[in-house]
Structure formats: structure tokens, C-alpha cells
PyMOL Python script that loads the backbone (N, CA, C, O; Angstrom):
from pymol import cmd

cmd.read_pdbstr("""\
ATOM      1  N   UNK A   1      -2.994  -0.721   1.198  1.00  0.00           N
ATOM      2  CA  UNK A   1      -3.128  -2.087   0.726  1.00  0.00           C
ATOM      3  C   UNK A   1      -1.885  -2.892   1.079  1.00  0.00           C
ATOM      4  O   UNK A   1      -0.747  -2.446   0.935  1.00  0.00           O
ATOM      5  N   UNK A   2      -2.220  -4.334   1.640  1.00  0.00           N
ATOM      6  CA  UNK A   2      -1.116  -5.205   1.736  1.00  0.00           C
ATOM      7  C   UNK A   2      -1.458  -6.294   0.776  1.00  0.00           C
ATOM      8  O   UNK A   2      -2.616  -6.353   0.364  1.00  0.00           O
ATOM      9  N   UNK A   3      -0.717  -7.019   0.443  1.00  0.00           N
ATOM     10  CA  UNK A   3      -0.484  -8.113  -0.303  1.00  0.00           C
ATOM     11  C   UNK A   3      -0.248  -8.934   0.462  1.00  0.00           C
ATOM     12  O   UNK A   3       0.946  -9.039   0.745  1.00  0.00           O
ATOM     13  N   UNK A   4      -1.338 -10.004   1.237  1.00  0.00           N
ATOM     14  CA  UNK A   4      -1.043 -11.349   1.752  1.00  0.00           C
ATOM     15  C   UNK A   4      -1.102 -12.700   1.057  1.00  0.00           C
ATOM     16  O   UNK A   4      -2.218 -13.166   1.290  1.00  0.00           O
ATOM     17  N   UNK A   5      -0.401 -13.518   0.319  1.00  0.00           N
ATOM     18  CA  UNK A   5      -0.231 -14.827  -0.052  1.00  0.00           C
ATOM     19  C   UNK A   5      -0.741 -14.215  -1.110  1.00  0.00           C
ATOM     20  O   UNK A   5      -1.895 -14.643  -1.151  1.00  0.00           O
ATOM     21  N   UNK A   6      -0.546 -13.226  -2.293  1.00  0.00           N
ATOM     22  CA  UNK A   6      -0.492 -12.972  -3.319  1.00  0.00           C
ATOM     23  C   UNK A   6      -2.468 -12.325  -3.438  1.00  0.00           C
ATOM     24  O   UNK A   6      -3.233 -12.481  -4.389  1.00  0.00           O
ATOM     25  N   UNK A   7      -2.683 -11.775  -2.382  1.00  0.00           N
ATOM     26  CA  UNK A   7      -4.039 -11.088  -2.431  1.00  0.00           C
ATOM     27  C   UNK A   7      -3.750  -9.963  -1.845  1.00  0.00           C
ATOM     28  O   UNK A   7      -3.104  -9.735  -0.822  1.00  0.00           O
ATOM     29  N   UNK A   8      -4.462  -9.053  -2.828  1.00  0.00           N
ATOM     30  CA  UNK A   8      -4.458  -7.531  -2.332  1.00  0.00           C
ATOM     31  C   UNK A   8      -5.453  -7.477  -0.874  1.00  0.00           C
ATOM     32  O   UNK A   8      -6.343  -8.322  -0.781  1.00  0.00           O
ATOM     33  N   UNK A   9      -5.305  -6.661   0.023  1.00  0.00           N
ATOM     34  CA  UNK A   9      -6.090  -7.072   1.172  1.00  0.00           C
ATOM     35  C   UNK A   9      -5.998  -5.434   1.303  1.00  0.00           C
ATOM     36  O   UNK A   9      -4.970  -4.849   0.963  1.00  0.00           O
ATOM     37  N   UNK A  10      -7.358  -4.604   1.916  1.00  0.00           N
ATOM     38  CA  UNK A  10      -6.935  -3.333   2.316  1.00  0.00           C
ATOM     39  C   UNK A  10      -7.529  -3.407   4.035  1.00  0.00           C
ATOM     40  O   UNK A  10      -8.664  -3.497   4.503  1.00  0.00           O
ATOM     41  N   UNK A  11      -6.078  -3.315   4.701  1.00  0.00           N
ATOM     42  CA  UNK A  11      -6.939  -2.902   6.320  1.00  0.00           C
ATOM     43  C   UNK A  11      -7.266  -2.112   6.885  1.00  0.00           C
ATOM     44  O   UNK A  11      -6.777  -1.002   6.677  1.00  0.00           O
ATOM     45  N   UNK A  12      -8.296  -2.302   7.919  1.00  0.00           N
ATOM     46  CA  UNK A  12      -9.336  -0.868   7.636  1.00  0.00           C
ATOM     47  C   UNK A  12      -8.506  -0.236   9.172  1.00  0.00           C
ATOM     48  O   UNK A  12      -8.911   0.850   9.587  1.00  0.00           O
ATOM     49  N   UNK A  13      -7.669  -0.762   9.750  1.00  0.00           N
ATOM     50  CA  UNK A  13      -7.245  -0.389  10.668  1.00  0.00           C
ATOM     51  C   UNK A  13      -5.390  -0.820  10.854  1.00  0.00           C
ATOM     52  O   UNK A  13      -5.068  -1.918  10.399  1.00  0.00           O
ATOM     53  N   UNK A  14      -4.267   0.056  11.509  1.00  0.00           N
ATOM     54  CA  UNK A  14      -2.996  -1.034  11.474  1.00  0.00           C
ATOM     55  C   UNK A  14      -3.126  -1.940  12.467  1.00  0.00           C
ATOM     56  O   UNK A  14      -3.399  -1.691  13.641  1.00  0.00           O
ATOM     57  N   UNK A  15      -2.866  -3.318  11.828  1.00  0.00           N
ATOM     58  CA  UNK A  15      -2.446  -4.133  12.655  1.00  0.00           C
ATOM     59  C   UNK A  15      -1.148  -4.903  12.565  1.00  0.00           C
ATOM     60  O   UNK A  15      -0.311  -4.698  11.686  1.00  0.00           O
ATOM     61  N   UNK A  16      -0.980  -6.187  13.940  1.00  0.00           N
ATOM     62  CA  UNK A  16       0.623  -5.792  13.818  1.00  0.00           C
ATOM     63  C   UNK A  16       0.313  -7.729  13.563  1.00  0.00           C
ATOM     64  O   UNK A  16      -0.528  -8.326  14.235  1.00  0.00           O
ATOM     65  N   UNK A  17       0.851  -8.158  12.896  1.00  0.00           N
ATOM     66  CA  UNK A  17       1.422  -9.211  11.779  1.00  0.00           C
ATOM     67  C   UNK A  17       0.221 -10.782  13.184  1.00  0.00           C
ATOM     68  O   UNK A  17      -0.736 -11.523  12.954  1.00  0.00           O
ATOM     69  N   UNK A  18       1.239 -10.467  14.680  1.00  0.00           N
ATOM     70  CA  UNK A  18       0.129 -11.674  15.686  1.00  0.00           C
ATOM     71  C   UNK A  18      -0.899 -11.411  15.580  1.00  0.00           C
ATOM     72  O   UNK A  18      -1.645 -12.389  15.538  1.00  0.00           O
ATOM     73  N   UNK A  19      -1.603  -9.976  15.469  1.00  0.00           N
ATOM     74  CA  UNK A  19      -3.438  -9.780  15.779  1.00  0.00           C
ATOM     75  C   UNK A  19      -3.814 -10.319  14.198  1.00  0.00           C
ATOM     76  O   UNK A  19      -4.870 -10.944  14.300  1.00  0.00           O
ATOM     77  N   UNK A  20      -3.442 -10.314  13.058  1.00  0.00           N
ATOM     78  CA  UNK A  20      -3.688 -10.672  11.900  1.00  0.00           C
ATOM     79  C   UNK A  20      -3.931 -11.579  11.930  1.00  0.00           C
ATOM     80  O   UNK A  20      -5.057 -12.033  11.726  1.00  0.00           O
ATOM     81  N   UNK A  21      -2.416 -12.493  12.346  1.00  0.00           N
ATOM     82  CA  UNK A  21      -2.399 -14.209  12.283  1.00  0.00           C
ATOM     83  C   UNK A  21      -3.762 -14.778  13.377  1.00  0.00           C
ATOM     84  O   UNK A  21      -4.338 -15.835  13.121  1.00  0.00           O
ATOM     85  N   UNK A  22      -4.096 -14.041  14.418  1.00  0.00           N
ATOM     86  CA  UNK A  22      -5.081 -14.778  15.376  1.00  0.00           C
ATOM     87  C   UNK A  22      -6.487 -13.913  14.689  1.00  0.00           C
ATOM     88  O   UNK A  22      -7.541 -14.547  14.738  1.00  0.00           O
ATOM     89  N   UNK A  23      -6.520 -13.072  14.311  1.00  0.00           N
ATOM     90  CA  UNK A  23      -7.930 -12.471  13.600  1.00  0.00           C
ATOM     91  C   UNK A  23      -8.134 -13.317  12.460  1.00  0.00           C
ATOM     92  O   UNK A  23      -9.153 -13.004  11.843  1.00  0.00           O
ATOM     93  N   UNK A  24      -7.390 -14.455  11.891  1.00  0.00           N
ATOM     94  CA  UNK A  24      -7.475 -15.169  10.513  1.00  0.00           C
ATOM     95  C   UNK A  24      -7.295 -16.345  11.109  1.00  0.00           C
ATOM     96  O   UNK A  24      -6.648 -17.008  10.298  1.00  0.00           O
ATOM     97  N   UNK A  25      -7.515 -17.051  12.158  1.00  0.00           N
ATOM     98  CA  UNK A  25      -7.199 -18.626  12.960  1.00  0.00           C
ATOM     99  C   UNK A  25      -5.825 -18.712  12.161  1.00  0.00           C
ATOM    100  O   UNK A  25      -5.759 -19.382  11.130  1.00  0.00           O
ATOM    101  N   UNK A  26      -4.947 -18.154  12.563  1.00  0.00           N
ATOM    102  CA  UNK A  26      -3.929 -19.223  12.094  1.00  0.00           C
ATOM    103  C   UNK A  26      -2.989 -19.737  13.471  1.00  0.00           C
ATOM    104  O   UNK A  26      -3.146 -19.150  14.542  1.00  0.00           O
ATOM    105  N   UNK A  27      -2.150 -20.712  13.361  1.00  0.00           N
ATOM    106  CA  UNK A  27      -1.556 -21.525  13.959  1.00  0.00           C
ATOM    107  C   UNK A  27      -0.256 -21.162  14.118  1.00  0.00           C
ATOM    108  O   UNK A  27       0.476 -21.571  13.217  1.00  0.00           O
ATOM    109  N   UNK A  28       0.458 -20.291  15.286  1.00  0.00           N
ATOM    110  CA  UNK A  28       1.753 -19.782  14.948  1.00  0.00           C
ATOM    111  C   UNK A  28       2.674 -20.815  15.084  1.00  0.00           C
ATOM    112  O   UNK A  28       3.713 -20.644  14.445  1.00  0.00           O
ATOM    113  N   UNK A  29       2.583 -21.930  15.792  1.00  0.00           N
ATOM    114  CA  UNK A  29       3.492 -23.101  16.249  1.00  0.00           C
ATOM    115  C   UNK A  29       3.353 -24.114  14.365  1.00  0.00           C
ATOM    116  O   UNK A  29       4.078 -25.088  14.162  1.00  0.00           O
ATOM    117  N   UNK A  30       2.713 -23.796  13.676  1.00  0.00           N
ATOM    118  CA  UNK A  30       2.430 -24.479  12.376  1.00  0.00           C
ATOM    119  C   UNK A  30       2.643 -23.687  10.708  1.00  0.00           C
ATOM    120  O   UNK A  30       2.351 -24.003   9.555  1.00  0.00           O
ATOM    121  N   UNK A  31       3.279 -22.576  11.345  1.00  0.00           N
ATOM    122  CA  UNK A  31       3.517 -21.416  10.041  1.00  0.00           C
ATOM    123  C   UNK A  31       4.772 -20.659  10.307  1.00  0.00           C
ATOM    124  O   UNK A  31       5.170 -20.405  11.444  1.00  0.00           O
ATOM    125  N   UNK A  32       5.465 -20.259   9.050  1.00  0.00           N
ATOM    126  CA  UNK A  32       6.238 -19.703   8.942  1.00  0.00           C
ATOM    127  C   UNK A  32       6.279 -18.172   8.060  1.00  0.00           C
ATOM    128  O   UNK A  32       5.850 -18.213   6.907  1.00  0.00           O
ATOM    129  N   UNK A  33       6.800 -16.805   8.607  1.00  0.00           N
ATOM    130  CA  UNK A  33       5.950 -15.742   7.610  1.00  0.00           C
ATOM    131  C   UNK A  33       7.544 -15.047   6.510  1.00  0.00           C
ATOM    132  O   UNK A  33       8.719 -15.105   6.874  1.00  0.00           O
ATOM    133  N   UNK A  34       7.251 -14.713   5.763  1.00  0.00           N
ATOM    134  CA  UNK A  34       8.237 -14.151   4.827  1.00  0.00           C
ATOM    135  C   UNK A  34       7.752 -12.787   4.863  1.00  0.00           C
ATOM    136  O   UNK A  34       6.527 -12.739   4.749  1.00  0.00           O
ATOM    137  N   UNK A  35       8.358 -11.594   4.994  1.00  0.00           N
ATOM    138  CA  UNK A  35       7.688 -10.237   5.183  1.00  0.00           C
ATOM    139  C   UNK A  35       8.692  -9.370   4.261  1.00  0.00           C
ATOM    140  O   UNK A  35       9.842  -9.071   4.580  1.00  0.00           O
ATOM    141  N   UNK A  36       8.062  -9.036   3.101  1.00  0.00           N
ATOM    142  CA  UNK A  36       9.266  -8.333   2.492  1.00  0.00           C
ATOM    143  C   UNK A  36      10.124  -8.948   1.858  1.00  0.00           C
ATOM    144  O   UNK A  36      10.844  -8.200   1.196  1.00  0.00           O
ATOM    145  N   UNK A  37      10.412 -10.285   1.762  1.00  0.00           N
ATOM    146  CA  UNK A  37      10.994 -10.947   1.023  1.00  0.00           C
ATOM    147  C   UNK A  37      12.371 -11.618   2.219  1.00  0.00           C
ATOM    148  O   UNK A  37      13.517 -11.978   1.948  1.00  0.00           O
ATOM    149  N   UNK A  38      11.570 -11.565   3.687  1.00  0.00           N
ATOM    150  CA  UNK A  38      12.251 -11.403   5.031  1.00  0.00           C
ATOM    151  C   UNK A  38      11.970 -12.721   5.599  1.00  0.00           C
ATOM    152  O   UNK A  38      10.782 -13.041   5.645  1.00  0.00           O
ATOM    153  N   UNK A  39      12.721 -13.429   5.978  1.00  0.00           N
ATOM    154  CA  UNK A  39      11.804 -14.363   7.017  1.00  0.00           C
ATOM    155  C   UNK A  39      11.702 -13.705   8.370  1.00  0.00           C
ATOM    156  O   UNK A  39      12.733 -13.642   9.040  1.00  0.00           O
ATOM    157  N   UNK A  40      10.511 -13.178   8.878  1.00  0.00           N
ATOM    158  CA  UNK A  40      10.135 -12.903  10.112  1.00  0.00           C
ATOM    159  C   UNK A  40      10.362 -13.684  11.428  1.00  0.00           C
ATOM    160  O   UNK A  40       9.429 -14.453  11.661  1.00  0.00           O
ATOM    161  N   UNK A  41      11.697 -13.697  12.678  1.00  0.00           N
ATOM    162  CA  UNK A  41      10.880 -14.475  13.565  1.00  0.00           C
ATOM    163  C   UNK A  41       9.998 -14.400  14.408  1.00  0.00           C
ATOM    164  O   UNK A  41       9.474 -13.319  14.674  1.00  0.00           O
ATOM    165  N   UNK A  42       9.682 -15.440  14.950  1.00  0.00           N
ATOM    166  CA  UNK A  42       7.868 -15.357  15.504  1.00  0.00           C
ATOM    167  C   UNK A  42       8.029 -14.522  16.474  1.00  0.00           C
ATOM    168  O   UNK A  42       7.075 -13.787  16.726  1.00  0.00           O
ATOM    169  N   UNK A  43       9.278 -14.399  17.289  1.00  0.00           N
ATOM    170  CA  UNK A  43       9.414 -13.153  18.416  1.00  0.00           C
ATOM    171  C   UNK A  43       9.139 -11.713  17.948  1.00  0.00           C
ATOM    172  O   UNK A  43       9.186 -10.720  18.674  1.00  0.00           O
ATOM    173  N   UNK A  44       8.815 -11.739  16.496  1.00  0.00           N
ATOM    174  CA  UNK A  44       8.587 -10.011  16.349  1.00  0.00           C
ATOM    175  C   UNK A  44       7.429 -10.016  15.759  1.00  0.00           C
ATOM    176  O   UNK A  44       7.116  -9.084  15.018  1.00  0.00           O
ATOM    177  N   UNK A  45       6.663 -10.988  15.972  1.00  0.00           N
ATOM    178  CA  UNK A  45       5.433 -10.887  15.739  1.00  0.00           C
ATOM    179  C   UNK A  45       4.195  -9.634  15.652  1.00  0.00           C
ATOM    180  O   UNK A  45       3.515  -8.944  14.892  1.00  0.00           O
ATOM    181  N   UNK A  46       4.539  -9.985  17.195  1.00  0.00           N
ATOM    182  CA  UNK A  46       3.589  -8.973  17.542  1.00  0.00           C
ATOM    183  C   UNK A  46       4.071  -7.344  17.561  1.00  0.00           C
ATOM    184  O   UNK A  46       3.190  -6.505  17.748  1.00  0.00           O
ATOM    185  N   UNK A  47       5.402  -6.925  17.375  1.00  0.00           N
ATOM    186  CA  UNK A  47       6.100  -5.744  17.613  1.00  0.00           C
ATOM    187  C   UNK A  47       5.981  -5.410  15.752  1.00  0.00           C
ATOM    188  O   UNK A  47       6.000  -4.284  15.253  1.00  0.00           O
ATOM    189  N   UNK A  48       5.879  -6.524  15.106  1.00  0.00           N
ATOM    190  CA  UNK A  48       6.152  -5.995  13.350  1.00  0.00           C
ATOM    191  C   UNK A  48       4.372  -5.765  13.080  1.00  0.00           C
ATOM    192  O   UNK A  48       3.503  -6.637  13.089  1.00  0.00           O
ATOM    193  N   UNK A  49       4.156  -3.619  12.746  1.00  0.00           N
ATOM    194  CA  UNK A  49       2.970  -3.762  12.264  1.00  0.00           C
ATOM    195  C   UNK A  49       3.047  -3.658  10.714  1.00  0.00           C
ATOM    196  O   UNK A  49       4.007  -3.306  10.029  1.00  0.00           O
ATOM    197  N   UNK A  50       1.741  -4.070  10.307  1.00  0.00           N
ATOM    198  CA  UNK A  50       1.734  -4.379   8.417  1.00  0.00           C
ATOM    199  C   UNK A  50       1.258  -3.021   8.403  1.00  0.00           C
ATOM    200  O   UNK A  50       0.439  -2.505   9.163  1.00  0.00           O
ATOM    201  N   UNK A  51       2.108  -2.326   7.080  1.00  0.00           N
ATOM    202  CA  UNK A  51       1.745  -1.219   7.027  1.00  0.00           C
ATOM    203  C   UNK A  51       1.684  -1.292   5.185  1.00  0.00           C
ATOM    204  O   UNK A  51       1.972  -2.304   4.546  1.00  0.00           O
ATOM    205  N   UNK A  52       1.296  -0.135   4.651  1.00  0.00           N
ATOM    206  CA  UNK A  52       1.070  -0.032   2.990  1.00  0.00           C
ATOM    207  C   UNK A  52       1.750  -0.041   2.488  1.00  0.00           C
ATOM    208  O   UNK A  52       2.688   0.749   2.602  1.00  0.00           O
ATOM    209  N   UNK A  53       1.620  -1.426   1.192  1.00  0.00           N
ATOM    210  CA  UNK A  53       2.855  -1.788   0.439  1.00  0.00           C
ATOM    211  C   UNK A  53       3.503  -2.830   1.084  1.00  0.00           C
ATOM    212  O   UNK A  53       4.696  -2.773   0.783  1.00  0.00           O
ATOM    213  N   UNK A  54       3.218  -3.969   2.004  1.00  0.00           N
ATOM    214  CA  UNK A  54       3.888  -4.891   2.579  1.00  0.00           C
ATOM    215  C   UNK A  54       3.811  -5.771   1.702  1.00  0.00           C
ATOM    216  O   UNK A  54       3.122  -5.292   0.802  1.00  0.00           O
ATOM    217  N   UNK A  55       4.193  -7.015   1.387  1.00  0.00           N
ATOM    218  CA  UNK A  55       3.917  -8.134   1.098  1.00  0.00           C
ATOM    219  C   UNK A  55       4.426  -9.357   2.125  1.00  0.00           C
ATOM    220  O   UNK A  55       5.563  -9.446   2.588  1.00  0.00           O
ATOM    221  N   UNK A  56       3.226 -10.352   2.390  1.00  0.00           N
ATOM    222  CA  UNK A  56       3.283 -11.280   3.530  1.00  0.00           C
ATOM    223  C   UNK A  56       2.679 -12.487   2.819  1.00  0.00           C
ATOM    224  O   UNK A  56       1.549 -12.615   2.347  1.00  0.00           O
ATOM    225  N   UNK A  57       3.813 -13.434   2.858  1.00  0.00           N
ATOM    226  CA  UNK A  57       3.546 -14.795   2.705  1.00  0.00           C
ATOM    227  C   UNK A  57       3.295 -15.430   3.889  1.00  0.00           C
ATOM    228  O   UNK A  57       4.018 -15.099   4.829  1.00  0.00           O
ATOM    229  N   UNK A  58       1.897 -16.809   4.213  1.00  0.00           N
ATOM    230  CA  UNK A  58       2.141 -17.231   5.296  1.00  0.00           C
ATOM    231  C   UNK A  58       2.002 -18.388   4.864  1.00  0.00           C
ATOM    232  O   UNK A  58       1.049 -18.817   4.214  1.00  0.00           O
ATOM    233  N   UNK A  59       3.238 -19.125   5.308  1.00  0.00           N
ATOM    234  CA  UNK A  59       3.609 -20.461   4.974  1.00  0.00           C
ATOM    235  C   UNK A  59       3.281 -21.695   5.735  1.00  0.00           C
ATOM    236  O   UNK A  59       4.064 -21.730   6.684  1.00  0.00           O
ATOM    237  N   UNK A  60       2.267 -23.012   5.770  1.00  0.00           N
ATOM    238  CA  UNK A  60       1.768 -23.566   6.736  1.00  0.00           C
ATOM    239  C   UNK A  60       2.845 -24.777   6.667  1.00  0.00           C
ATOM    240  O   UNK A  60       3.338 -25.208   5.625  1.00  0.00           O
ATOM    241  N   UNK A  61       3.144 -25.294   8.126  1.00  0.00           N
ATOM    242  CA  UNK A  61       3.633 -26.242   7.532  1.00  0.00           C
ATOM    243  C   UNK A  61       2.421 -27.650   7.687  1.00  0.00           C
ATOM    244  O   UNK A  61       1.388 -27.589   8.353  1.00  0.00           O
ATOM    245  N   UNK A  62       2.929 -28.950   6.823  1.00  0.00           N
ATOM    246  CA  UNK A  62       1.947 -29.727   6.627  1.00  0.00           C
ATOM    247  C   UNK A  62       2.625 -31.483   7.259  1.00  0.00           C
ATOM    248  O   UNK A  62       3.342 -32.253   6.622  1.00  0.00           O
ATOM    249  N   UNK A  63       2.113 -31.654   8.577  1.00  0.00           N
ATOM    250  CA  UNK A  63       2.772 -33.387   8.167  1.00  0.00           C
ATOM    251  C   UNK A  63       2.793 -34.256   7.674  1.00  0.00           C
ATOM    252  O   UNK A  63       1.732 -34.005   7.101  1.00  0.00           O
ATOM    253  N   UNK A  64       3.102 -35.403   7.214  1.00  0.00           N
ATOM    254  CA  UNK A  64       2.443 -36.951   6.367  1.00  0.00           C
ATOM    255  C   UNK A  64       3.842 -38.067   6.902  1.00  0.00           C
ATOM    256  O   UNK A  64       4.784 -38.122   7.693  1.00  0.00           O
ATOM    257  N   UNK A  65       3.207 -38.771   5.909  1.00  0.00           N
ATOM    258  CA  UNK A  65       3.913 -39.698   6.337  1.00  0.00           C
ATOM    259  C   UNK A  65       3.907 -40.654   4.892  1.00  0.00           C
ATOM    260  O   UNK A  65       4.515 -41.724   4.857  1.00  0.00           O
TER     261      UNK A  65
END
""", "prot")
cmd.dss("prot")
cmd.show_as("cartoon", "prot")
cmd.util.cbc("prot")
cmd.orient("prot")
């Protein structure tokens, strides 16, 4: 089990933090991830896999005006 944005999630396979973010549409140029209480940069994306017991915040950012 991982803990993403405060939801237990169990994956049925490892994956590594980019196949997550693009298996869930997310926007890597528009989010920021906290891993562990870590800020992740986006260069280890794809090299950091989520394994049991992670916790992953994914933080969007939002514009206005």
C-alpha cells in the first residue's frame, strides 16, 4: 500500500512515480511531488519507484489572476 494525497492506494504492480503521474493524466510541467516528506525533482521521476509504505503528495499548481 501507498498513500497518495492522503488515500490508501494498493498497486497491483511497481511502478516508478512518471508511469503513475502519466497512468493518472497528470501534468508534470504543472505539479510538484513531496515523496516521503521529500521534495522530489522531476529528473528522478522516472528512476524513483513507489514502493510499500510511501507517502506521495501531488501538488498542482493553479494560475489566476
Amino acid at each position: 500500500m501507498v498513500t497518495i494525497n492522503g488515500r490508501e492506494i494498493e498497486l497491483k504492480s511497481p511502478v516508478s512515480v512518471a508511469d503513475y503521474l502519466e497512468q493518472n493524466h497528470y501534468q508534470t510541467n504543472r505539479i510538484a511531488i513531496e515523496l516521503n516528506g521529500e521534495i522530489l525533482p522531476k529528473y528522478q521521476y522516472s528512476d524513483t519507484m513507489l514502493k510499500d509504505g510511501d507517502s506521495m503528495e501531488i501538488v498542482s499548481f493553479v494560475g489566476g489572476g
